[in-house]
MIBA-804788 format. One record per residue (C-alpha): y, z, x. Coordinates in nm, 2 decimals. Layout:
<pts>
PT      Y      Z      X
PT      Y      Z      X
...
</pts>
This chain:
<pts>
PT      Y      Z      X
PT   0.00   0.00   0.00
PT   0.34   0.13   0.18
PT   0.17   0.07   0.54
PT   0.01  -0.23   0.44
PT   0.38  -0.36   0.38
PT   0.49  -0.21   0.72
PT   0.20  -0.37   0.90
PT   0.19  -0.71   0.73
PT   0.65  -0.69   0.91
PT   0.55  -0.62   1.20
PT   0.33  -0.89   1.25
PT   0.56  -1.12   1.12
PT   0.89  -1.00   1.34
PT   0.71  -0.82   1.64
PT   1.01  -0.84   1.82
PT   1.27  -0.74   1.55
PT   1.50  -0.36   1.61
PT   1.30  -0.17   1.36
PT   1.52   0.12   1.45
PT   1.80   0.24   1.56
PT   1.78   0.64   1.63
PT   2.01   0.84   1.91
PT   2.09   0.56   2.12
PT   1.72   0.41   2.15
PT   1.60   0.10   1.99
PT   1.28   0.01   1.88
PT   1.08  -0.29   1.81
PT   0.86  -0.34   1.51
PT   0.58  -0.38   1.79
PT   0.62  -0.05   1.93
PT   0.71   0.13   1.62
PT   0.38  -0.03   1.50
PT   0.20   0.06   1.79
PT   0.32   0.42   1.80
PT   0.23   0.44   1.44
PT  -0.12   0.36   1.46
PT  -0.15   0.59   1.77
PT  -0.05   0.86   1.58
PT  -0.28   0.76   1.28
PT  -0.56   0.74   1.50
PT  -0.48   1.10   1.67
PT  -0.45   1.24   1.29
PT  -0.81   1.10   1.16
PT  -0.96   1.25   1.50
PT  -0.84   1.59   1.37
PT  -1.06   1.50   1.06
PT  -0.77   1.52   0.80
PT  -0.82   1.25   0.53
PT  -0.57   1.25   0.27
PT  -0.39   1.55   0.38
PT  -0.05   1.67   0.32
PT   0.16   1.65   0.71
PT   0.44   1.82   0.73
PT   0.75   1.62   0.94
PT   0.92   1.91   1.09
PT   1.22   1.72   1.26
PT   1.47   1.49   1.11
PT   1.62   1.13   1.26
PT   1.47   1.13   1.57
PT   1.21   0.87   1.69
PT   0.94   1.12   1.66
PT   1.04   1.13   1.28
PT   0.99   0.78   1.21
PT   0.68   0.73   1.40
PT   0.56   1.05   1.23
PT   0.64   0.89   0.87
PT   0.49   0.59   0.95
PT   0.20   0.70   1.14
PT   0.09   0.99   0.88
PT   0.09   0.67   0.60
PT  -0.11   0.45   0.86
PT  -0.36   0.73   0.85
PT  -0.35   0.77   0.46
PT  -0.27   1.11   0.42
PT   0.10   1.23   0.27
PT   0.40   1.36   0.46
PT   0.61   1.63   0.39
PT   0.97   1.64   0.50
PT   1.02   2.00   0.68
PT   1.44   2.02   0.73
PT   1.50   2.22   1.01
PT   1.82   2.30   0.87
PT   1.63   2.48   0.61
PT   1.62   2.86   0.59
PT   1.26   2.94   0.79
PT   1.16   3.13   0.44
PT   1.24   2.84   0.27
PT   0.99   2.61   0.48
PT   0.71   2.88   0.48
PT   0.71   2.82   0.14
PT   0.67   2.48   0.14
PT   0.36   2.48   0.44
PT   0.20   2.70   0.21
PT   0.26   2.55  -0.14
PT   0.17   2.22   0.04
PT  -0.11   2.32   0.22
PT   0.05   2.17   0.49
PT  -0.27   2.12   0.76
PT  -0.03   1.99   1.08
PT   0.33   1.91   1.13
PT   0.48   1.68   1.38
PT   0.74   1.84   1.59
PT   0.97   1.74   1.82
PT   1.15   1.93   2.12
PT   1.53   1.85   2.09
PT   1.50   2.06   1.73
PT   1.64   2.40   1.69
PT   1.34   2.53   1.50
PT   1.15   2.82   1.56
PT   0.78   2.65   1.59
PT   0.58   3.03   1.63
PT   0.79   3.16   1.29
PT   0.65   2.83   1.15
PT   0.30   2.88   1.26
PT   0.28   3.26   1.12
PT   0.44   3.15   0.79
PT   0.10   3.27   0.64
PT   0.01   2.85   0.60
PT  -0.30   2.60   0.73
PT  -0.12   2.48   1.01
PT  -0.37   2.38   1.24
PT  -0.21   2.11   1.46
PT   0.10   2.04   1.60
PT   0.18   1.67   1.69
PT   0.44   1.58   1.91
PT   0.40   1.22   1.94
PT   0.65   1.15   2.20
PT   0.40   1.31   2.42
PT   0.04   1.33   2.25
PT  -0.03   0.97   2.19
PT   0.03   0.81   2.51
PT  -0.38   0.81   2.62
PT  -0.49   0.74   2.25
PT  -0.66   0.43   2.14
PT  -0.45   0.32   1.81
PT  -0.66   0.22   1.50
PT  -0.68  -0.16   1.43
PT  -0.51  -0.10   1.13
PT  -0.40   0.14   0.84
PT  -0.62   0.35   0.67
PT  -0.68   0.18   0.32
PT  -0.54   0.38  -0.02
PT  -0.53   0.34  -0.37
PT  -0.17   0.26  -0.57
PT  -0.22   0.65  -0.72
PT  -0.30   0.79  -0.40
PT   0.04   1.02  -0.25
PT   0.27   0.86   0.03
PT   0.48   1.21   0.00
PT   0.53   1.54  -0.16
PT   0.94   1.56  -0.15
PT   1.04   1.94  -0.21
PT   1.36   2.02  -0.43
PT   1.58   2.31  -0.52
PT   1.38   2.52  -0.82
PT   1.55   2.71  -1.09
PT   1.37   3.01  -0.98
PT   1.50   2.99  -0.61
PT   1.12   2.83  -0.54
PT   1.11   2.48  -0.43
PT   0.91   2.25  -0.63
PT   0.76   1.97  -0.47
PT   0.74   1.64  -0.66
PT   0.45   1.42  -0.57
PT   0.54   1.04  -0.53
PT   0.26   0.76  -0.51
PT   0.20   0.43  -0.31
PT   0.27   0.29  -0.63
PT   0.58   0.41  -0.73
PT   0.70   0.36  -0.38
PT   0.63  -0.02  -0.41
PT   0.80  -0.01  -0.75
PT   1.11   0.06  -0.61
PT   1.13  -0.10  -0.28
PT   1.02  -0.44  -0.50
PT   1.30  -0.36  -0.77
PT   1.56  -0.28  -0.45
PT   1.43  -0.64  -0.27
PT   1.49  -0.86  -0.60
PT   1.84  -0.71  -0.67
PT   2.01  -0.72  -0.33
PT   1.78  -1.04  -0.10
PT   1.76  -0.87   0.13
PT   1.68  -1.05   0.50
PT   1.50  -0.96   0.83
PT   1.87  -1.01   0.93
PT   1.97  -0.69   0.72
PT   2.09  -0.35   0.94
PT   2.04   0.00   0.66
PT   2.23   0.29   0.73
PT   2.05   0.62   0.70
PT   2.29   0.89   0.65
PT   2.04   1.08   0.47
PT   1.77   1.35   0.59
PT   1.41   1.30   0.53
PT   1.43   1.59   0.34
PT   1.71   1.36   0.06
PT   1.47   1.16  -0.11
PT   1.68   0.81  -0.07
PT   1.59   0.82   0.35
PT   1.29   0.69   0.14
PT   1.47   0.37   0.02
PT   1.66   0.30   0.33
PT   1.34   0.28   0.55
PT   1.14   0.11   0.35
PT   1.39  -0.17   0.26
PT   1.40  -0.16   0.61
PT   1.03  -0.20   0.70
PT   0.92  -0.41   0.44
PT   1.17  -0.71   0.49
PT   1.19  -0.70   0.89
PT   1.55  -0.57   0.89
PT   1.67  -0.30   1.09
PT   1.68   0.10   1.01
PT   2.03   0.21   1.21
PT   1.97   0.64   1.19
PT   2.32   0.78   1.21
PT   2.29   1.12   1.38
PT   2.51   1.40   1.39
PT   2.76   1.31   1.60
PT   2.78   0.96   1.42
PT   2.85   1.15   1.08
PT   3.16   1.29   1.26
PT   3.29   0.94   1.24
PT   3.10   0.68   1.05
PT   3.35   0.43   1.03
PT   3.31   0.37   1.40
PT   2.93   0.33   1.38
PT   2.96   0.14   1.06
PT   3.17  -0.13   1.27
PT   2.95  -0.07   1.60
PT   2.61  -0.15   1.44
PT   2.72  -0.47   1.23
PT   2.59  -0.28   0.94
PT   2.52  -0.47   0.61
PT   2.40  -0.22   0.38
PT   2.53   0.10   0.35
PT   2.42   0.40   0.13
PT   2.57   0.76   0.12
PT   2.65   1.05  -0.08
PT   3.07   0.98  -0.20
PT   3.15   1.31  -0.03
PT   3.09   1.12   0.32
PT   3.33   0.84   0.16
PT   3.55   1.09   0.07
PT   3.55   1.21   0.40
PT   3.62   0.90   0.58
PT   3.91   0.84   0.33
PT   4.12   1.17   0.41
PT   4.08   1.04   0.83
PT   4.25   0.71   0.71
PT   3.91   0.53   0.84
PT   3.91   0.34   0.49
PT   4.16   0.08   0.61
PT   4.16  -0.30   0.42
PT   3.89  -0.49   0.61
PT   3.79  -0.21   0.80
PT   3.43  -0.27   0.71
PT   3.40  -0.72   0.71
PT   3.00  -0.72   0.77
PT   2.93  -0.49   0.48
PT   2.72  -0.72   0.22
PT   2.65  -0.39  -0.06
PT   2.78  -0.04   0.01
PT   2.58   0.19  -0.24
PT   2.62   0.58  -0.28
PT   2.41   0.83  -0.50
PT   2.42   1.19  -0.57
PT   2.70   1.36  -0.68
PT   2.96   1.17  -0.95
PT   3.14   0.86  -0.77
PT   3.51   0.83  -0.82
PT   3.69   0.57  -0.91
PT   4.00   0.62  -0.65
PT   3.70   0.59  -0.38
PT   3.52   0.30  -0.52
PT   3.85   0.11  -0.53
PT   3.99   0.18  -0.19
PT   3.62   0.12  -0.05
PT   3.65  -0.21  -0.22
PT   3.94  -0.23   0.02
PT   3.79  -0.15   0.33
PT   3.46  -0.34   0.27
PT   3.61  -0.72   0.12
PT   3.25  -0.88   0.14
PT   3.09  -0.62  -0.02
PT   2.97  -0.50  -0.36
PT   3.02  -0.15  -0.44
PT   2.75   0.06  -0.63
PT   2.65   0.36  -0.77
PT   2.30   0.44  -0.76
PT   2.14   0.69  -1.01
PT   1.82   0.86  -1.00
PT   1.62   1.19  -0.97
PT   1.35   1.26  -0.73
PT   1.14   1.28  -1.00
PT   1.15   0.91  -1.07
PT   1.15   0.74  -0.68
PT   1.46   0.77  -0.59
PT   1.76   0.53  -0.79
PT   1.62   0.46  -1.13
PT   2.01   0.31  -1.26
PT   2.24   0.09  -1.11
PT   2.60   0.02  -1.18
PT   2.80  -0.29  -0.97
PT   3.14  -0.17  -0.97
PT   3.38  -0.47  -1.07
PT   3.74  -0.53  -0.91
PT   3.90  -0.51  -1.29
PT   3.71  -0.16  -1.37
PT   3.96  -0.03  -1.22
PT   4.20  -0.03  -1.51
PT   3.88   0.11  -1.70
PT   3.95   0.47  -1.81
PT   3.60   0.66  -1.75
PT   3.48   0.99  -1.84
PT   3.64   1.21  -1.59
PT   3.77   0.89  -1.39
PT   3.34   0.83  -1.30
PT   3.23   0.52  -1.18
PT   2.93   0.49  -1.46
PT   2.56   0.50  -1.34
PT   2.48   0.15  -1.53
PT   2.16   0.06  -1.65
PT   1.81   0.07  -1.55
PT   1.62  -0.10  -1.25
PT   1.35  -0.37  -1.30
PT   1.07  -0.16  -1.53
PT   1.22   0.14  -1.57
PT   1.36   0.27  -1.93
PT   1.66   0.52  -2.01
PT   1.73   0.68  -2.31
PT   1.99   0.98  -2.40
PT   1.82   1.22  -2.69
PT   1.95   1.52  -2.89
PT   1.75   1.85  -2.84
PT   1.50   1.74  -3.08
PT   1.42   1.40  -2.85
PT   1.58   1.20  -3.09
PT   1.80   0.88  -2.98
PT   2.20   0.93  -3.05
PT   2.42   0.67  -3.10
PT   2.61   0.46  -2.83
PT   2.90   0.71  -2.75
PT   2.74   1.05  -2.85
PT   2.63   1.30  -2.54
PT   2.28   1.38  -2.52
PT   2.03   1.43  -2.24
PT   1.91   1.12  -2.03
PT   1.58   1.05  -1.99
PT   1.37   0.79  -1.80
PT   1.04   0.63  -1.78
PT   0.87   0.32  -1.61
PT   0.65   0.28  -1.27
PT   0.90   0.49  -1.09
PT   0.83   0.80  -1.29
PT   0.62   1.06  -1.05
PT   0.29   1.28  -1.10
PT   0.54   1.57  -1.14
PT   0.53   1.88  -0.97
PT   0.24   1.98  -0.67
PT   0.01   2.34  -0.81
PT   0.31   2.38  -1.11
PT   0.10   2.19  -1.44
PT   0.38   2.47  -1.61
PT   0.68   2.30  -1.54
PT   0.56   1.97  -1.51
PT   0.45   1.98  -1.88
PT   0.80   2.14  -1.96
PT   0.96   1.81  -1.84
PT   0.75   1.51  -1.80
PT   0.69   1.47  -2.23
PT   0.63   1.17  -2.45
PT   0.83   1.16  -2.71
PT   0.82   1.20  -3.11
PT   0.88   0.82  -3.15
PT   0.74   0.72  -2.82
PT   0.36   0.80  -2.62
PT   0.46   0.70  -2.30
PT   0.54   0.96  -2.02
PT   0.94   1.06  -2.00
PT   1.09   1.24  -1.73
PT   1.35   1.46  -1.87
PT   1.67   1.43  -1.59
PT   1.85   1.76  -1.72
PT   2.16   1.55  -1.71
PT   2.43   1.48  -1.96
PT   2.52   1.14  -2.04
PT   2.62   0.88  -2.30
PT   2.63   0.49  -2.33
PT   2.99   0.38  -2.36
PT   3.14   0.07  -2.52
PT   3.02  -0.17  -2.26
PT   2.68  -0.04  -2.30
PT   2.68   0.14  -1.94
PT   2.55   0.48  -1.90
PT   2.82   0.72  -1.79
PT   2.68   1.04  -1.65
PT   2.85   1.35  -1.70
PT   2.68   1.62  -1.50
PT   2.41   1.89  -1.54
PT   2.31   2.06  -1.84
PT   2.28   2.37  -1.69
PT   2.68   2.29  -1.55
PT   2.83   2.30  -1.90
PT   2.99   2.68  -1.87
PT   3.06   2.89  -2.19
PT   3.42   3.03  -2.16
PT   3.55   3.29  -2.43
PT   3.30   3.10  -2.67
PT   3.40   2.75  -2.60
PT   3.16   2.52  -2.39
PT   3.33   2.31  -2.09
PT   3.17   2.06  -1.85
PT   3.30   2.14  -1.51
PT   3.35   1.78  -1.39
PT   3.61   1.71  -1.68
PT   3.81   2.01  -1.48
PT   3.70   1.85  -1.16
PT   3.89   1.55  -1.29
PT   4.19   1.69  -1.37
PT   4.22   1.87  -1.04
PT   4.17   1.55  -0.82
PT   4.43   1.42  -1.01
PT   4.72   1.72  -0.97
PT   4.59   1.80  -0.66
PT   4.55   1.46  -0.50
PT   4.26   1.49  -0.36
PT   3.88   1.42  -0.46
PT   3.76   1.72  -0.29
PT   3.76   1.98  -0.55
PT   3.48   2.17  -0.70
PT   3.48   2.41  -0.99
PT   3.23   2.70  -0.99
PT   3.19   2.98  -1.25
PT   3.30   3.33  -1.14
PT   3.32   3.70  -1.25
PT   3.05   3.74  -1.45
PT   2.95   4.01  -1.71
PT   2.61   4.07  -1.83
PT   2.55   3.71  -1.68
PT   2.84   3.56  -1.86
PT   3.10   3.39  -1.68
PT   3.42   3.52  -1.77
PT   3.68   3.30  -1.56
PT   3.67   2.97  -1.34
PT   3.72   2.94  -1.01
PT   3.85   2.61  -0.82
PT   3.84   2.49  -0.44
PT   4.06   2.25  -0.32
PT   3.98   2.09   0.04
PT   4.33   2.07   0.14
PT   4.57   2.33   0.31
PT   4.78   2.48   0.00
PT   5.06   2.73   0.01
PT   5.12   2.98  -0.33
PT   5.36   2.75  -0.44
PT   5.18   2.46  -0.47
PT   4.90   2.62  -0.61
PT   5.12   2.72  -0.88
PT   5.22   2.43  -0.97
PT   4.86   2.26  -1.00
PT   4.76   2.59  -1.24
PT   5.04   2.47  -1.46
PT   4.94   2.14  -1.39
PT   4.60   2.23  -1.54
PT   4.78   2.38  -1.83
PT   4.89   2.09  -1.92
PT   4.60   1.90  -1.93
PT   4.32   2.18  -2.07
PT   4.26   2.45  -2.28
PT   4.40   2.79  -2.17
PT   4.03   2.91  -2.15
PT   3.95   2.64  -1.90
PT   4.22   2.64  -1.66
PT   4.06   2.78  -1.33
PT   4.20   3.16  -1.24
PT   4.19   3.12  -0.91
PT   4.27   2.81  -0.67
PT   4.12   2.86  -0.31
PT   4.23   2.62  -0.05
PT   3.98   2.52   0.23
PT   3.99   2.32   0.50
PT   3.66   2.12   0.39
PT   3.41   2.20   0.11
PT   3.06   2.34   0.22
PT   2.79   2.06   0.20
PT   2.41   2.12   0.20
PT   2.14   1.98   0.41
PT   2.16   1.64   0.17
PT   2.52   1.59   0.24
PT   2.66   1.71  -0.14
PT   2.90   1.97  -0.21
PT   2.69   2.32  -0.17
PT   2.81   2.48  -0.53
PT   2.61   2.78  -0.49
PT   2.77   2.87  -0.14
PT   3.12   2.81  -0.36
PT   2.98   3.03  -0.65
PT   2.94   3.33  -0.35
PT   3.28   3.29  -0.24
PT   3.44   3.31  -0.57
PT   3.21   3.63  -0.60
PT   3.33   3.76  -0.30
PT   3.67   3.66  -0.33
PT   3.68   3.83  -0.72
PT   3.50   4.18  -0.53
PT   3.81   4.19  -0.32
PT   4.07   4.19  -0.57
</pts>
C-alpha cells in the first residue's frame, strides 16, 4: 500500500532529492535504501505488525524511521520530544509500543522513556545500526485495513487518545491531494509540521508518491520561513495561519515575495481573511487554501480555494470558509438530534467517506460516542465537535469548537466572534480569548491576549472598542499584552497555557 507507492518513486526517480532535512539532501535511492535497511533490521527483531514508536522529529533518522517501519509492515507512532515525558509514557504504553527509533541530536531523556512501565524492547538508531544490514528486496506486503500509524491527540480527560489510520485511508487522501493540485516530480513540499501534527502525513506522502521533494524546515528555519521559502524554490507550501501570521508582523509578506509558490495551503486554527489576502500578495502565482480536517478523518477532509474577489466577502468572524469536501468524502452539519438544518443554520459538522478512521486504539467507549450512523443514514459518521453552517454560496464556514462556546451570565458566546472583533480594534490577528475566573466551574468573566506591546491607555480604548461592538457580558475584563502568544508542539495557539495565565493573573488581583 503506502510503501508500495514509495518503492514503485523510487525506482522511477532514483536520483531525485527526496528530502531536504538540516542541511542534508537525500536521494530517493538512499532514502530507499535506508528504508529497507531498517525494515530488514525491524523483522530480524521478530516484530510483524507492530506499533514503533518514532521518538525524534525532522531529522533524517525520522524519515527513514517512517518509511522503514512501513517497508516492514508494522505502524509508527509519532513520539514528540517536545512532549511532557508523562505524556509519552502514556502513549508507549497505550500503544504497546515494542521499539522506538531514536536519534542523538534530541533532548530526550531515553532511560525515563525505557522505565515508563512500556514494552520497549529495542532501540533503533538507524544513523548508526543499519550500516552492516542486508536490506530486504522489497516492502513487507499489507492489506488496505491494515494500520500505517496510530496518531495520538489531546483527550478530554487529559489522556491522549490515539486514532488509528489505515493503508487505505492514507491512499485516499494522498489520491484525492494528487488529482486536485498535479502535482510533478518537479514539486518541492514544505514540512513545517511535526510528525506528531497529523498533516506531516500529507506533505510526505505527496512528496514520496509523485517523486517530488520533502524540504523539512527545522527550527532555526521556522525563525524565518520566508527566507527558506525563497531559498528552496518551494512550490507547495502548507502551515498553521499563526506561522503566516508570524511572518506578516516581520514585514516578510512583501508583494512577490514568494514567485515559485504554485498553492500555499494552511489548516488548523481559523484562517483570516486579512492573511489570505496579503499572502495572495506575497505569493502572485499561487492559489491560497484552507484545508479542513480532523485527525479522525486523514488529515484535510474540506477544501476552500480562496478567490481574489472574496475579499469583499463579509464571513463569519472575517474566516476564510473551510469549502467543501475532498474527492469521496461527505459533510453534513446536524442538530443535536442528528438531523440535517438548513443552509444557514449552525449545527455540528460531520464527515464520512474513505478518509474516515478505525477510531480510537483500546477506547471502543469513545469511539462508539463519536463514530455513529445516523437516524437517516447507516454509513459510519465521524462526529468533528465543531460548529459550522453552509452559507449562501453553499461553502462551509466553520465556526469553532463546541466545547469553545462559553456561557456568560446565561448568555452563550463563541469565542472566535470576540476573537474577530479584537483583531479588528486591536489590529492585529494575534488575539485569543480564553474563559477565566470560574465559580463552581462556571466561567464568570473573559479574558483577552493581544500579541502586541500595549500601554493602559490603549487597552482602554479597545475595551470600549469592544463595547461597541458586543454585549456588555462578552466584552473581555481583562486585556493582557504579550510579546507573542504561546503555541503548542503543532504550531497553534496553546489556549490552555492562556487559560492558566488568566487564572494566575485573576489570583493576583
Amino acid at each position: 500500500m503506502i510503501a508500495d507507492h514509495v518503492f514503485a518513486t523510487a525506482a522511477k526517480y532514483p536520483d531525485n532529492i527526496a528530502l531536504s532535512c538540516n542541511g542534508r539532501q537525500i536521494t530517493y535511492r538512499e532514502l530507499n535504501d535506508r528504508a529497507l535497511r531498517l525494515a530488514a533490521l525491524i523483522r530480524s527483531y521478530g516484530l510483524v505488525k507492530n506499533n514503533i514508536g518514532i521518538a525524534t522529529q525532522k531529522t533524517v533518522a525520522a524519515y527513514v524511521g517512517v518509511l522503514g517501519v512501513l517497508y516492514a509492515g508494522c505502524s509508527y507512532v509519532p513520539l514528540n520530544p517536545k512532549h511532557p515525558a508523562r505524556r509519552l509514557a502514556s502513549i508507549i504504553r497505550n500503544a504497546a509500543i515494542s521499539a522506538i527509533i531514536y536519534d542523538e541530536s534530541e533532548n530526550i531523556c531515553l532511560e525515563e522513556l525505557l522505565n515508563s512501565g512500556g514494552t520497549i524492547k529495542h532501540v533503533i538508531r538507524p544513523e548508526n545500526d543499519i550500516a552492516n544490514v542486508s536490506p530486504l528486496h522489497g516492502p513487507v506486503p499489507v492489506g488496505p485495513g491494515d494500520l500505517a500509524y496510530v496518531m495520538f491527540t489531546s483527550g478530554s480527560t487529559g489522556e491522549p487518545k490515539g486514532v488509528m489510520v489505515t493503508h487505505a485511508n492514507v491512499c485516499s487522501h494522498i489520491a484525492n491531494m494528487t488529482e486536485m493540485y498535479k502535482f510533478t516530480a518537479e514539486d518541492r513540499f514544505s514540512q513545517t509540521f511535526d510528525l506528531s501534527f497529523d498533516p506531516s502525513v500529507s506533505d510526505m506522502f505527496c512528496a514520496w508518491f509523485n517523486g517530488g521533494r520533502l524540504c523539512a524546515l527545522a527550527a532555526d528555519d521556522l525563525f524565518c520561513p520566508s527566507e527558506y521559502i525563497q531559498r528552496e524554490g518551494l512550490t507547495f507550501w502548507a502551515s498553521v495561519p499563526t506561522l503566516g501570521n508570524f511572518m506578516s508582523k516581520l514585514g516578510k509578506l512583501k508583494p512577490g515575495a514568494f514567485p515559485s509558490l504554485k498553492h500555499s495551503t494552511f489548516c488548523g486554527e481559523p484562517f483570516p481573511q486579512a492573511l489570505a489576502h496579503q499572502w495572495r500578495l506575497a505569493a502572485p502565482n499561487s492559489t491560497i487554501e484552507n484545508l479542513y480536517g480532523p485527525t479522525e478523518a486523514t488529515v484535510y477532509v474540506t477544501r476552500h480555494v480562496y478567490e481574489k474577489h472574496e475579499h469583499a466577502n463579509k464571513y463569519s468572524n472575517n474566516i476564510v470558509p473551510i469549502g467543501s469536501p475532498l474527492p469521496g468524502q461527505f459533510a453534513v452539519i446536524v442538530d443535536e438530534r442528528r438531523q440535517m438544518v438548513p443552509d444557514g443554520e449552525i449545527g455540528e459538522l460531520c464527515v464520512t467517506g474513505s478518509q474516515v478512521t478505525l477510531g480510537y486504539l483500546n477506547d471502543e467507549t469513545k469511539t462508539a460516542a463519536v463514530f455513529v450512523s445516523m437516524p437517516w443514514d447507516s454509513r459510519r459518521w465521524y462526529r468533528t465537535g465543531d460548529l459550522a453552517l453552509v452559507n449562501k454560496n453553499g461553502h462551509i464556514e466553520c465556526l469553532g469548537r463546541i466545547d469553545a462556546q462559553v456561557k456568560i451570565g446565561g448568555q452563550r458566546v463563541e469565542l472566535g466572534e470576540i476573537e474577530s472583533v479584537l483583531r479588528e480594534v486591536a489590529a492585529t490577528p494575534d488575539v485569543a480569548v480564553v474563559p477565566a475566573a470560574y465559580e463552581s466551574g462556571v466561567p464568570q468573566k473573559l479574558a483577552a491576549f493581544i500579541a502586541k506591546q500595549l500601554t493602559e491607555t490603549e487597552k482602554k480604548k479597545i475595551s470600549e472598542a469592544c463595547q461597541q461592538a458586543l454585549q456588555a457580558v462578552f466584552v473581555p475584563k481583562a486585556i493582557y499584552s504579550l510579546d507573542t502568544l504561546p503555541l503548542n508542539p503543532s504550531g497553534k495557539i496553546d489556549r490552555q497555557a492562556l487559560k492558566r495565565l488568566a487564572e494566575t493573573n485573576e489570583a493576583a488581583r
